[in-house]
PyMOL Python script that loads the backbone (N, CA, C, O; Angstrom):
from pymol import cmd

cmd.read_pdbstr("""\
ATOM      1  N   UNK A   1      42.354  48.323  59.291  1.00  0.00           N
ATOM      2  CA  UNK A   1      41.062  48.629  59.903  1.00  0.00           C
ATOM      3  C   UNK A   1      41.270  48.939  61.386  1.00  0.00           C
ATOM      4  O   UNK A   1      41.727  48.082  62.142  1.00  0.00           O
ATOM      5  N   UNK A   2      40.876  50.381  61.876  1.00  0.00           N
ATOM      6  CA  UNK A   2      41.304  50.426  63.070  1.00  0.00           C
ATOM      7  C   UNK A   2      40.041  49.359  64.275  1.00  0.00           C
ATOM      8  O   UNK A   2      39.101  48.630  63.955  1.00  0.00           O
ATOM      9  N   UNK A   3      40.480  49.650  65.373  1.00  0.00           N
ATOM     10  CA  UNK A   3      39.409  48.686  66.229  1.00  0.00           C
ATOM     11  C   UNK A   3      38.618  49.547  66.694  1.00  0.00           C
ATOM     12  O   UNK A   3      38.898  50.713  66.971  1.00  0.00           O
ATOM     13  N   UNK A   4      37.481  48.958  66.814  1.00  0.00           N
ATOM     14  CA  UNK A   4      36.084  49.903  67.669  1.00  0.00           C
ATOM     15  C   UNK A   4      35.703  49.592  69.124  1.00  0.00           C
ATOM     16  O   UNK A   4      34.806  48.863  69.547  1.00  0.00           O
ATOM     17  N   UNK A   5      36.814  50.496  69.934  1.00  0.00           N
ATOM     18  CA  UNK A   5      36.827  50.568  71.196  1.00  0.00           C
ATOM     19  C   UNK A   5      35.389  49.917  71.585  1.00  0.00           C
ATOM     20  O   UNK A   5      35.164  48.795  72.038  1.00  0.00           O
ATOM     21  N   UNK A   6      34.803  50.597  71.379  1.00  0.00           N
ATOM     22  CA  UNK A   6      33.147  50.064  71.904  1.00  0.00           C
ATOM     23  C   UNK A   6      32.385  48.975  71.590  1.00  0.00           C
ATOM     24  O   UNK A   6      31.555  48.429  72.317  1.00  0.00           O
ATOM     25  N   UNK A   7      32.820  48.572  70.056  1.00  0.00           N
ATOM     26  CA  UNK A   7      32.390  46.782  70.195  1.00  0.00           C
ATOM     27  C   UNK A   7      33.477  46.125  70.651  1.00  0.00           C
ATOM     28  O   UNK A   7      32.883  45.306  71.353  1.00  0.00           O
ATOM     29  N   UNK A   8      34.551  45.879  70.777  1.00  0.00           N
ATOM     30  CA  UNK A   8      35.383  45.290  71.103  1.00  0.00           C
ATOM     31  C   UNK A   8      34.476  45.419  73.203  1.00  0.00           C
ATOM     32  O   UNK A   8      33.666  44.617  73.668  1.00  0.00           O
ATOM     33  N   UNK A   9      34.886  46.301  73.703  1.00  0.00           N
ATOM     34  CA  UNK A   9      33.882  46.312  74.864  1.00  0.00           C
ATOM     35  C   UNK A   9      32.759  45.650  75.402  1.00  0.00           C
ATOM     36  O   UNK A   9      32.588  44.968  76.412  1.00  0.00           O
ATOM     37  N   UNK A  10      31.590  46.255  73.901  1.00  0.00           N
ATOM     38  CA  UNK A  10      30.619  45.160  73.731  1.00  0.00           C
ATOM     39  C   UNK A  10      30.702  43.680  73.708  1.00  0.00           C
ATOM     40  O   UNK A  10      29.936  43.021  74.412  1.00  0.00           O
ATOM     41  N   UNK A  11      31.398  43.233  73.103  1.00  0.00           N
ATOM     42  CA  UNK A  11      32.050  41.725  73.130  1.00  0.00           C
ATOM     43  C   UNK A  11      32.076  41.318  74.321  1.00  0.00           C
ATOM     44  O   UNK A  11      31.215  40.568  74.781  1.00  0.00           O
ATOM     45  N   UNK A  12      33.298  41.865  75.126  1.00  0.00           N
ATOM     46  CA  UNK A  12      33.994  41.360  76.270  1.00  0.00           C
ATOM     47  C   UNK A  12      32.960  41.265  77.218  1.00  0.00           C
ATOM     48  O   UNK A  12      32.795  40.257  77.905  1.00  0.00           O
ATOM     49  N   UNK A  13      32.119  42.468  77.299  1.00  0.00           N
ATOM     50  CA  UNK A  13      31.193  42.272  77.988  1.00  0.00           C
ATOM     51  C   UNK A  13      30.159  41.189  78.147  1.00  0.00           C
ATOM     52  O   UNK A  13      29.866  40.603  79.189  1.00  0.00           O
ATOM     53  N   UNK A  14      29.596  40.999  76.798  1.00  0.00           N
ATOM     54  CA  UNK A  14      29.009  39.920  76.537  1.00  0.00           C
ATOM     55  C   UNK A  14      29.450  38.412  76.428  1.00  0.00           C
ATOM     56  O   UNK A  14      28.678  37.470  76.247  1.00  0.00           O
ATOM     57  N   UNK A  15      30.702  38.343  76.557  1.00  0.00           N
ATOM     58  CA  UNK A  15      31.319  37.133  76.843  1.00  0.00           C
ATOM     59  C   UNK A  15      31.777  36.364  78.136  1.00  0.00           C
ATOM     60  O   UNK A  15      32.045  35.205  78.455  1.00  0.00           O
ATOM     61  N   UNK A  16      31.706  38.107  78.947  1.00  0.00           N
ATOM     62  CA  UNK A  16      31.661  37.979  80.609  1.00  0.00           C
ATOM     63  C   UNK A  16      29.900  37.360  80.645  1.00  0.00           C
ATOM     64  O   UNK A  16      29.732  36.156  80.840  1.00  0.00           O
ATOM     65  N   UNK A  17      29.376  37.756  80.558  1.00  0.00           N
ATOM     66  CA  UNK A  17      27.584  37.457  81.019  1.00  0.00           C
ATOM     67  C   UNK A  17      27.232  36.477  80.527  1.00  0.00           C
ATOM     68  O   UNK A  17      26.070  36.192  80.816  1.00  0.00           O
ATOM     69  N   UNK A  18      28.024  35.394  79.501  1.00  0.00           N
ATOM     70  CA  UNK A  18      27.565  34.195  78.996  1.00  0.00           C
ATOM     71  C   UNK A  18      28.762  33.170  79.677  1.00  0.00           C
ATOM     72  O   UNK A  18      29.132  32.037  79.371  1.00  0.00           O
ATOM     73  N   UNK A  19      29.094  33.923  80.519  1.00  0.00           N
ATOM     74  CA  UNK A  19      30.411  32.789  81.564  1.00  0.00           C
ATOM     75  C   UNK A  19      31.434  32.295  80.494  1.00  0.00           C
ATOM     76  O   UNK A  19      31.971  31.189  80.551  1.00  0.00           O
ATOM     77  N   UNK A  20      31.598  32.982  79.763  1.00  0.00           N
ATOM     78  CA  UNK A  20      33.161  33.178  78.376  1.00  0.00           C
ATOM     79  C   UNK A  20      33.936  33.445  78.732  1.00  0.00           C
ATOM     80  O   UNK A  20      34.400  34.491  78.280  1.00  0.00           O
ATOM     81  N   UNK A  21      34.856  32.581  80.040  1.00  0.00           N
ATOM     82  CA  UNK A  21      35.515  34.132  81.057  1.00  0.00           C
ATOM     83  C   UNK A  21      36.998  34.176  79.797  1.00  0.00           C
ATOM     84  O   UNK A  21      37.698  35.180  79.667  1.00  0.00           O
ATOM     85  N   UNK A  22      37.192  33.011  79.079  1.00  0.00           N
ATOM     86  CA  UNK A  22      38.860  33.417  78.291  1.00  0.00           C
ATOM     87  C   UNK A  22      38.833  34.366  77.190  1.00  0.00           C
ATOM     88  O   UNK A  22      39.651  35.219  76.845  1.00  0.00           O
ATOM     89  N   UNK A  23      37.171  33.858  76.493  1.00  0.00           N
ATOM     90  CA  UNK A  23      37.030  34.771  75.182  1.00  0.00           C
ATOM     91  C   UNK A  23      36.657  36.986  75.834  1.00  0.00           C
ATOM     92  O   UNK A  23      36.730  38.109  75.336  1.00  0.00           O
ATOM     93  N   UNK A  24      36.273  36.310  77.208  1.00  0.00           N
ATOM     94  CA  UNK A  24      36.179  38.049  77.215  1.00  0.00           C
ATOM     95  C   UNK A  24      37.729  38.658  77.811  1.00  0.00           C
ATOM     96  O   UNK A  24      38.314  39.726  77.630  1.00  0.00           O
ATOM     97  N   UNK A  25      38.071  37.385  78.624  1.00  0.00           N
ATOM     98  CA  UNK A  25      39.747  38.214  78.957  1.00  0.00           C
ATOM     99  C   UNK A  25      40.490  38.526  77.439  1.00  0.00           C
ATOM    100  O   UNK A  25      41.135  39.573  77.381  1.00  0.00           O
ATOM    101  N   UNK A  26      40.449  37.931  76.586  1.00  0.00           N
ATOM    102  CA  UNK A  26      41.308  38.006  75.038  1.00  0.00           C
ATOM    103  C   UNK A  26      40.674  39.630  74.445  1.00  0.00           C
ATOM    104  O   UNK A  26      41.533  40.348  73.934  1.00  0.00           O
ATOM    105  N   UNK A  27      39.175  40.215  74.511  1.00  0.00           N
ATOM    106  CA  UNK A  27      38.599  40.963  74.147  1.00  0.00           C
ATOM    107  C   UNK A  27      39.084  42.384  74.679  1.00  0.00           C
ATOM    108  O   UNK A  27      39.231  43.465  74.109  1.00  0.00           O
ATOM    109  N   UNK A  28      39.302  41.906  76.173  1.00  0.00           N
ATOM    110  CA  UNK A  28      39.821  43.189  77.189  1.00  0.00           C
ATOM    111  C   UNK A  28      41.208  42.860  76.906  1.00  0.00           C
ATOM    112  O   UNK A  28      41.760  43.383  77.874  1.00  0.00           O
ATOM    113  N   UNK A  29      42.008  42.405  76.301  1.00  0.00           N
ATOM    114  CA  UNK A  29      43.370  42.273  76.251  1.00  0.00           C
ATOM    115  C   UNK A  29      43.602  43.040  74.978  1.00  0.00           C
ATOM    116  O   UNK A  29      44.641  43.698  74.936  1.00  0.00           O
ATOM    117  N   UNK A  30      42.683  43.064  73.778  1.00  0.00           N
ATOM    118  CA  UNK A  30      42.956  43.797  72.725  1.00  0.00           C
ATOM    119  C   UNK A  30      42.551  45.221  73.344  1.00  0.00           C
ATOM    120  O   UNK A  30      43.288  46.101  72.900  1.00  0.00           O
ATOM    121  N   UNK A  31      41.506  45.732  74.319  1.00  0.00           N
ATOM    122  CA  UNK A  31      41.296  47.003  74.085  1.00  0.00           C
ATOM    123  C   UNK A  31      43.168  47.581  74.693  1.00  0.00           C
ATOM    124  O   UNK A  31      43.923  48.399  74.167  1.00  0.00           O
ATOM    125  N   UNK A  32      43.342  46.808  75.837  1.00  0.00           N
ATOM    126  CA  UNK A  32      44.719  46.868  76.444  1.00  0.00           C
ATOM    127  C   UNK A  32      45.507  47.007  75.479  1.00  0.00           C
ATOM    128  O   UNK A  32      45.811  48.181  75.269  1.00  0.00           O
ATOM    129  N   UNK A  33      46.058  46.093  74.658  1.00  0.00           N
ATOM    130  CA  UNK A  33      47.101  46.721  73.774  1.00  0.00           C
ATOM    131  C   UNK A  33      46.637  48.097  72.903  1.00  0.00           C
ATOM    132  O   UNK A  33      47.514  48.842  72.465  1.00  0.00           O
ATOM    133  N   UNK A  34      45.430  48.343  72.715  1.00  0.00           N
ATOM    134  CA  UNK A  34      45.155  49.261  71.850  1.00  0.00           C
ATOM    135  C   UNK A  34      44.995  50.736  72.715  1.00  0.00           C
ATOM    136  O   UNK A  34      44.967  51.738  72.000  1.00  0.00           O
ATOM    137  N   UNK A  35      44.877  50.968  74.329  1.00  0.00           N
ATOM    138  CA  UNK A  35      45.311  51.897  75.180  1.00  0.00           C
ATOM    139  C   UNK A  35      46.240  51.429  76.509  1.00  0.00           C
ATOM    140  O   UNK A  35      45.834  51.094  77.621  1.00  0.00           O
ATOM    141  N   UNK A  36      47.029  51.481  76.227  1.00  0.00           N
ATOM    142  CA  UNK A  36      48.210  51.084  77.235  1.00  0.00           C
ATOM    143  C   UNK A  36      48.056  51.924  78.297  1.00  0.00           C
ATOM    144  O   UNK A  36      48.142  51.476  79.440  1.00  0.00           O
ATOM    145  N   UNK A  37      47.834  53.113  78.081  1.00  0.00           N
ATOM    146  CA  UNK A  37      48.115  53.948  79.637  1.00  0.00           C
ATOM    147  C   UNK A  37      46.366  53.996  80.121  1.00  0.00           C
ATOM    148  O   UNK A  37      46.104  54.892  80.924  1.00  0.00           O
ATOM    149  N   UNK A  38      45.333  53.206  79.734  1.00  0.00           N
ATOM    150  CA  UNK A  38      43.728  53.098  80.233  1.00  0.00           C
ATOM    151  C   UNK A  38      43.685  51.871  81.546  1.00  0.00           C
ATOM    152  O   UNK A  38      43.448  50.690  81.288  1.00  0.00           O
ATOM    153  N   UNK A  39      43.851  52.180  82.425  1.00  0.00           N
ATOM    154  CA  UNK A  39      44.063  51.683  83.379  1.00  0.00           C
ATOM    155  C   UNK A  39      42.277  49.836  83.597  1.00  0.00           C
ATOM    156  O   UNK A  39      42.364  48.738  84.147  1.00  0.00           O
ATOM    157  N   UNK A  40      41.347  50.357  83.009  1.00  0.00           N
ATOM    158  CA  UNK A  40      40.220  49.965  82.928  1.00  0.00           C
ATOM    159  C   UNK A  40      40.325  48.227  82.622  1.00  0.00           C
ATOM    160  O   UNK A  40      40.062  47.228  83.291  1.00  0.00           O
ATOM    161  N   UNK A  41      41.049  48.564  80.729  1.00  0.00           N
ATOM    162  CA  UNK A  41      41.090  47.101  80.435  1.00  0.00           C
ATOM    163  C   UNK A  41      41.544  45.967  81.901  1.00  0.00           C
ATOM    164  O   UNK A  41      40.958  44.987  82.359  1.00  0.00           O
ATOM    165  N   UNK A  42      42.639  46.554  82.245  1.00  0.00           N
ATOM    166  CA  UNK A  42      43.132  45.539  83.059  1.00  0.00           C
ATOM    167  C   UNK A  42      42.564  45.077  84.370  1.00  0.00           C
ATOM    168  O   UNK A  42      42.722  43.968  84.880  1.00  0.00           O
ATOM    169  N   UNK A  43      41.622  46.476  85.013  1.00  0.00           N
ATOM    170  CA  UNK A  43      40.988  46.306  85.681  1.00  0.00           C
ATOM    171  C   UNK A  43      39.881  44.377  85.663  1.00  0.00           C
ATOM    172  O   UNK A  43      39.733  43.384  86.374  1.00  0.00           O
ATOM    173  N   UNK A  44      39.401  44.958  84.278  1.00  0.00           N
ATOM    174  CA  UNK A  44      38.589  44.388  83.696  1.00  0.00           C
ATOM    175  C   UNK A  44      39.123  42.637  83.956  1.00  0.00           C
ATOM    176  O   UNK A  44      38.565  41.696  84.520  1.00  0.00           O
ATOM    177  N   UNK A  45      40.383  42.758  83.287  1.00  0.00           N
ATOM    178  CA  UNK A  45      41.098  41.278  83.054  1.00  0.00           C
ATOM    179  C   UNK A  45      41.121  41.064  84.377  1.00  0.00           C
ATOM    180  O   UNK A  45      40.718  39.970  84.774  1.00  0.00           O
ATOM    181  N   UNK A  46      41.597  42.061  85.348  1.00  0.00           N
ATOM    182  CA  UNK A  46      41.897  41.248  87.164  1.00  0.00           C
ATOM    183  C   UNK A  46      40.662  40.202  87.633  1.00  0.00           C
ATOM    184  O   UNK A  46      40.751  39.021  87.967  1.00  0.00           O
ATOM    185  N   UNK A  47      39.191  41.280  87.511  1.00  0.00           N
ATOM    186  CA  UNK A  47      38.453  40.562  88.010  1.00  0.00           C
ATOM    187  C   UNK A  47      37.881  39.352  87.622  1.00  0.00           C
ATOM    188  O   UNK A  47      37.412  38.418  88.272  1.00  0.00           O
ATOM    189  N   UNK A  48      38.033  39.586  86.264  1.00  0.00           N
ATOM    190  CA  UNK A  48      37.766  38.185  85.515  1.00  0.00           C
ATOM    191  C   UNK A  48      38.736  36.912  85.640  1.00  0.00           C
ATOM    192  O   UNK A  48      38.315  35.766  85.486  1.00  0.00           O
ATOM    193  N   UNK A  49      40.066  37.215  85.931  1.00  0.00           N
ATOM    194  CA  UNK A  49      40.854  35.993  85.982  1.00  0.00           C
ATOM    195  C   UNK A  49      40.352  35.305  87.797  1.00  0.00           C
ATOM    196  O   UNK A  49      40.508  34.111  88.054  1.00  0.00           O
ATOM    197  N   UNK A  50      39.820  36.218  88.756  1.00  0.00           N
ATOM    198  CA  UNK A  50      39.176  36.026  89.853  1.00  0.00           C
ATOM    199  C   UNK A  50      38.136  35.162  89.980  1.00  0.00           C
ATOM    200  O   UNK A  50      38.012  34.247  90.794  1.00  0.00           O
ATOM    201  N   UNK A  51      37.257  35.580  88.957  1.00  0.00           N
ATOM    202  CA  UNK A  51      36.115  34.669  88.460  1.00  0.00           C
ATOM    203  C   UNK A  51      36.677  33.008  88.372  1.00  0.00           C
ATOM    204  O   UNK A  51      36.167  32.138  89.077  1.00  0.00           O
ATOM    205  N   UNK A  52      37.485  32.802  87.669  1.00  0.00           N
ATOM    206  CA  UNK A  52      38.434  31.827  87.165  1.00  0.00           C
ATOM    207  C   UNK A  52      39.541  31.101  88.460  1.00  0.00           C
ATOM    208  O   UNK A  52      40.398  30.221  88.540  1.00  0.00           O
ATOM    209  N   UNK A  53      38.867  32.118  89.344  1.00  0.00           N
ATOM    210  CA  UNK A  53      40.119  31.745  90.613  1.00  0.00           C
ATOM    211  C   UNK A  53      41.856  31.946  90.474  1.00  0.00           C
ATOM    212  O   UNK A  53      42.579  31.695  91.438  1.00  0.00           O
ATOM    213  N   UNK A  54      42.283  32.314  89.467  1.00  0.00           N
ATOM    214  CA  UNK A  54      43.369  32.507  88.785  1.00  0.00           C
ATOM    215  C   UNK A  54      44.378  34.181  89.677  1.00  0.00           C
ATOM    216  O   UNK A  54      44.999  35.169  89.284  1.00  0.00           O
ATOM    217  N   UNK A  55      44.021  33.651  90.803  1.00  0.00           N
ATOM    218  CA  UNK A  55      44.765  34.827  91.788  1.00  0.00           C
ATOM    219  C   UNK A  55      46.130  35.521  91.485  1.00  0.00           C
ATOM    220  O   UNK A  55      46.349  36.629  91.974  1.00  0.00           O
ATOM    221  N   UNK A  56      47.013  34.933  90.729  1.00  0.00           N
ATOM    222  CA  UNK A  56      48.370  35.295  90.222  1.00  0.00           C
ATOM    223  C   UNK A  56      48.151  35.706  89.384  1.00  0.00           C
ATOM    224  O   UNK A  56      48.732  36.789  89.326  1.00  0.00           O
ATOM    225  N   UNK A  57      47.232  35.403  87.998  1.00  0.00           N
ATOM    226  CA  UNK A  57      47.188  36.354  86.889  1.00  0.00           C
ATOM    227  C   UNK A  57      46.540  37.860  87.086  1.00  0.00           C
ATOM    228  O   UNK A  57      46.970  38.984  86.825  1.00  0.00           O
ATOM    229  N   UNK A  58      45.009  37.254  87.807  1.00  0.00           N
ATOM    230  CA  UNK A  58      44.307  39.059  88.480  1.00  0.00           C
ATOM    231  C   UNK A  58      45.331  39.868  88.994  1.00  0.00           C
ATOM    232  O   UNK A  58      45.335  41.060  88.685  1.00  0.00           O
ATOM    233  N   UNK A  59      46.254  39.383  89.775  1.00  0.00           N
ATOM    234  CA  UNK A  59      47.189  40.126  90.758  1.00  0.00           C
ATOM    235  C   UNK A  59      48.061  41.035  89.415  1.00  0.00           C
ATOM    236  O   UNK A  59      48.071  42.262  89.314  1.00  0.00           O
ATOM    237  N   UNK A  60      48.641  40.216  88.623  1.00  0.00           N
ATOM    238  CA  UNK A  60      49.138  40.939  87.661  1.00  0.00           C
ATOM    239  C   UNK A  60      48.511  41.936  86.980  1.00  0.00           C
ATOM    240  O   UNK A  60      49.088  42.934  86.548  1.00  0.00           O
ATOM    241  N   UNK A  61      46.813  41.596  86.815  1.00  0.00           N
ATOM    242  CA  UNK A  61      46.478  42.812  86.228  1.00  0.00           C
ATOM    243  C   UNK A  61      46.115  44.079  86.633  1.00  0.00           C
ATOM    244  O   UNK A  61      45.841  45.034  85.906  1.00  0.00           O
ATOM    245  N   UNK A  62      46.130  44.024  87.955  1.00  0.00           N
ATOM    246  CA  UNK A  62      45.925  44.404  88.782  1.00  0.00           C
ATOM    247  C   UNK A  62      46.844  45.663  88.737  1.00  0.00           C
ATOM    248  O   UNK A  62      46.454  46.767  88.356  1.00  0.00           O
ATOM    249  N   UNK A  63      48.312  45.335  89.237  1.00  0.00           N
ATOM    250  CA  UNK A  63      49.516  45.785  89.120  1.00  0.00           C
ATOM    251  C   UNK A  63      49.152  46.830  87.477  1.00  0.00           C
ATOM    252  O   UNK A  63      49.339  48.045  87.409  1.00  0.00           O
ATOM    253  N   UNK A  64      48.808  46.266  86.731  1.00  0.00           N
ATOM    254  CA  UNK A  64      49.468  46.899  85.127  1.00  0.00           C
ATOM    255  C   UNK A  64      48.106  48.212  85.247  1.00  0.00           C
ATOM    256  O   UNK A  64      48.298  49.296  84.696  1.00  0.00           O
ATOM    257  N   UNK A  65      46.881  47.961  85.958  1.00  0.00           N
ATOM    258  CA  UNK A  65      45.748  49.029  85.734  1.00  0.00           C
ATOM    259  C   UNK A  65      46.337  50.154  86.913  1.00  0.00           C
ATOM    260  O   UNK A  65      46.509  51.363  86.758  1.00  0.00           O
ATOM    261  N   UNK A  66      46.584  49.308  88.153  1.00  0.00           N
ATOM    262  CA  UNK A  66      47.217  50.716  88.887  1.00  0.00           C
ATOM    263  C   UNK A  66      48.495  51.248  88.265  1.00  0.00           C
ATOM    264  O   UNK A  66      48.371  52.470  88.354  1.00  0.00           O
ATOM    265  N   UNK A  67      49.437  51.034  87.794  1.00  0.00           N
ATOM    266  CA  UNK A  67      50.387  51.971  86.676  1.00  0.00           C
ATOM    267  C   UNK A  67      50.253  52.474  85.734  1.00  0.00           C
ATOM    268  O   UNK A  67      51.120  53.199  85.245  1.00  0.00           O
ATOM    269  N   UNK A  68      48.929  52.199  85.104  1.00  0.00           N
ATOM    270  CA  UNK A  68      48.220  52.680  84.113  1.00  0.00           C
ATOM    271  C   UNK A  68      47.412  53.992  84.589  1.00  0.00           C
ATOM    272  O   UNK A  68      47.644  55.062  84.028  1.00  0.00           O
ATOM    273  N   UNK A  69      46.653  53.922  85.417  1.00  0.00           N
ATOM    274  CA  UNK A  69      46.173  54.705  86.432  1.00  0.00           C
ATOM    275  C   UNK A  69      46.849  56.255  86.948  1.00  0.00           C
ATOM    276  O   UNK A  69      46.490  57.432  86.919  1.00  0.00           O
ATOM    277  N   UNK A  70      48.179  55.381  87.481  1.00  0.00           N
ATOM    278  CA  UNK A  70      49.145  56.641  88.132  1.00  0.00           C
ATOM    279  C   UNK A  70      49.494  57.152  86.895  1.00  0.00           C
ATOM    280  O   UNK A  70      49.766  58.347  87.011  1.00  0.00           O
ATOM    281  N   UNK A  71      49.613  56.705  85.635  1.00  0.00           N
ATOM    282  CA  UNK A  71      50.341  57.017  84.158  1.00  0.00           C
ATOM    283  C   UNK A  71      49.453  58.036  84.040  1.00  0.00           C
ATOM    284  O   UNK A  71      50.055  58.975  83.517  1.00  0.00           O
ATOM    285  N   UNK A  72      48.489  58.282  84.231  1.00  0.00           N
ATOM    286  CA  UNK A  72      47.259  58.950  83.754  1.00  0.00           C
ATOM    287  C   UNK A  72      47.179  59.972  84.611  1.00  0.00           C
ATOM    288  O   UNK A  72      46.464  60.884  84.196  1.00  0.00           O
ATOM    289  N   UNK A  73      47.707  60.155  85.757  1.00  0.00           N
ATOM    290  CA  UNK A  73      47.767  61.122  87.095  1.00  0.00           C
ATOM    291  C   UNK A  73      46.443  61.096  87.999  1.00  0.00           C
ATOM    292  O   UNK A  73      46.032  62.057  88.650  1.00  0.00           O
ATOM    293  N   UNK A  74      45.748  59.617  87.914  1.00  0.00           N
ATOM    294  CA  UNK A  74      45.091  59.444  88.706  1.00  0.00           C
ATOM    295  C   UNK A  74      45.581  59.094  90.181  1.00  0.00           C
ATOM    296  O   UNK A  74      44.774  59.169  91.108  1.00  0.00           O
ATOM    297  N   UNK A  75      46.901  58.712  90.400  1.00  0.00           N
ATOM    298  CA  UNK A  75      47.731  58.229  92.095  1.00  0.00           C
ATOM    299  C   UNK A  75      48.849  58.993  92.215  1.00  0.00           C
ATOM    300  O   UNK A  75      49.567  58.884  93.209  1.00  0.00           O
TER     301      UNK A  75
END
""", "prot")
cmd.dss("prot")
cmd.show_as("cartoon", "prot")
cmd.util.cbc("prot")
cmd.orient("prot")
């Protein structure tokens, strides 16, 4: 069964707005494995591990959306 970019989204989203911050980082981690060079998911995961105060993990995701980014010929 492939995944549905957009509920999977839907989810994460909705798991961010009910203060779910692990169940929506896990949500944005599947769209991530499922587009590696979409710079977004990780975006997504940075700010949320921020939320969490978790400055070393955001930083990492941070890192993986801007190479994702330049992958894409956005830098």
């Amino acid at each position: 069964m492939a995944l549905d970019k957009s509920a999977v989204q839907d989810n994460a989203q909705k798991y961010a707005a009910q203060g779910k911050i692990p169940e929506a980082i896990a949500e944005w981690k599947k769209l991530a494995d499922l587009l590696p060079n979409d710079g977004t998911p990780y975006n997504a995961i940075g700010d949320l591990h921020l939320k969490k105060n978790a400055t070393n993990d955001a930083t990492e995701a941070y890192f993986k959306a801007a190479a994702a980014f330049r992958a894409e010929g956005g830098g």
